[in-house]
C-alpha positions in Angstrom: -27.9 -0.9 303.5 -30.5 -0.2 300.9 -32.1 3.2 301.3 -34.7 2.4 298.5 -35.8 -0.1 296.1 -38.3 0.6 293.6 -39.8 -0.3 290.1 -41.8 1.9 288.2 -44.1 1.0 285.8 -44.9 2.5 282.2 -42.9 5.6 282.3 -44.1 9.1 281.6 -42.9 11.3 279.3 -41.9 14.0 281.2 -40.0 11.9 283.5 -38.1 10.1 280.8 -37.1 13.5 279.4 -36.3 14.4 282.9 -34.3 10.9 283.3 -32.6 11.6 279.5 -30.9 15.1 281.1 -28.8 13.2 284.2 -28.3 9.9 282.5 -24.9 8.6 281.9 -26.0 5.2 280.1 -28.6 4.6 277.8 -31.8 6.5 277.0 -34.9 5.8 278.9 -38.3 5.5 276.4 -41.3 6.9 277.6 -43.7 3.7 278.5 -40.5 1.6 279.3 -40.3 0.2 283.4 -37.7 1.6 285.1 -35.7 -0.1 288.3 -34.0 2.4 291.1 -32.0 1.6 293.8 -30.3 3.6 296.4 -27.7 2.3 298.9 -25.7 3.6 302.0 -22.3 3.6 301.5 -22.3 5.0 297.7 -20.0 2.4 296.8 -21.8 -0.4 296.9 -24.1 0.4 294.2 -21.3 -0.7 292.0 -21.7 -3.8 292.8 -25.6 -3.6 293.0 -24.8 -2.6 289.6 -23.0 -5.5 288.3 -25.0 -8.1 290.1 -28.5 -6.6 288.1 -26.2 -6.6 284.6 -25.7 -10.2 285.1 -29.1 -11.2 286.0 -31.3 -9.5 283.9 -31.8 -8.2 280.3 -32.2 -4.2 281.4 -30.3 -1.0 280.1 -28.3 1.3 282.8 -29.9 4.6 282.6 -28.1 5.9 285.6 -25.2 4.6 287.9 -24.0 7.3 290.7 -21.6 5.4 293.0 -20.6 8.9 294.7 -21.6 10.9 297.7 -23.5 9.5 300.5 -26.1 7.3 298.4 -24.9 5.3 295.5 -27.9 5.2 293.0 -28.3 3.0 289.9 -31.2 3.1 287.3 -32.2 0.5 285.0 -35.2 -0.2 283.0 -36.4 -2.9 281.0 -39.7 -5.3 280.9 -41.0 -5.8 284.0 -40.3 -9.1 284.4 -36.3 -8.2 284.0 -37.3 -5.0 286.6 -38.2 -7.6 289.3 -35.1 -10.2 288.6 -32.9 -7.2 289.0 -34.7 -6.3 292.4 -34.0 -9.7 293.6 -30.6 -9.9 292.4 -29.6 -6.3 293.5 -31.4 -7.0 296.8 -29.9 -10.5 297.6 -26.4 -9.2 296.7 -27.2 -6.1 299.5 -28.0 -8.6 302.1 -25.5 -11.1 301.6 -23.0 -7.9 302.2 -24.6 -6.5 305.0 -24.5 -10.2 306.8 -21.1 -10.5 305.6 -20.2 -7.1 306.9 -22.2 -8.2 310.4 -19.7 -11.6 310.4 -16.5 -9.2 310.2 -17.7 -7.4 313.0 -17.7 -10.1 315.6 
């Protein structure tokens, strides 16, 4: 399930220097938008993840797929913020319904 799903306009500088110390993908520019996502279980973000690289023009700033919550960071224009939203976000509900189906 998604714990959070946010975009975040016109980045500061102090959080993109902040971003630039944990990242494990590309730099983040100060100004840039930036897309964050967490999800319960951790792994799932992966394919969050993959789902948002195929639907959008972004860079991965951050990808954490361990521990409890799975976060992923990507930023981009805004318009490729909000398509990786919707992508990342349909992708979390067609799991949790096909996750629901299994149950029964």
């Amino acid at each position: 399930s998604i714990v959070t799903s946010q975009i975040i306009t016109n980045v500061s500088p102090y959080l993109a220097q902040l971003l630039g110390r944990l990242r494990q993908g590309s730099m983040i520019i100060s100004h840039e938008n930036l897309f964050l996502m967490e999800v319960i279980p951790a792994a799932y973000i992966a394919i969050a993840a993959n789902e948002v690289e195929k639907a959008s023009d972004v860079k991965l700033i951050h990808f954490d797929p361990i521990g409890a919550y799975g976060r992923l960071f990507v930023s981009g224009s805004v318009e490729s913020a909000k398509t990786a939203q919707r992508a990342a976000e349909e992708k979390m509900a067609e799991m949790a319904e096909k996750s629901m189906r299994e149950e029964m």
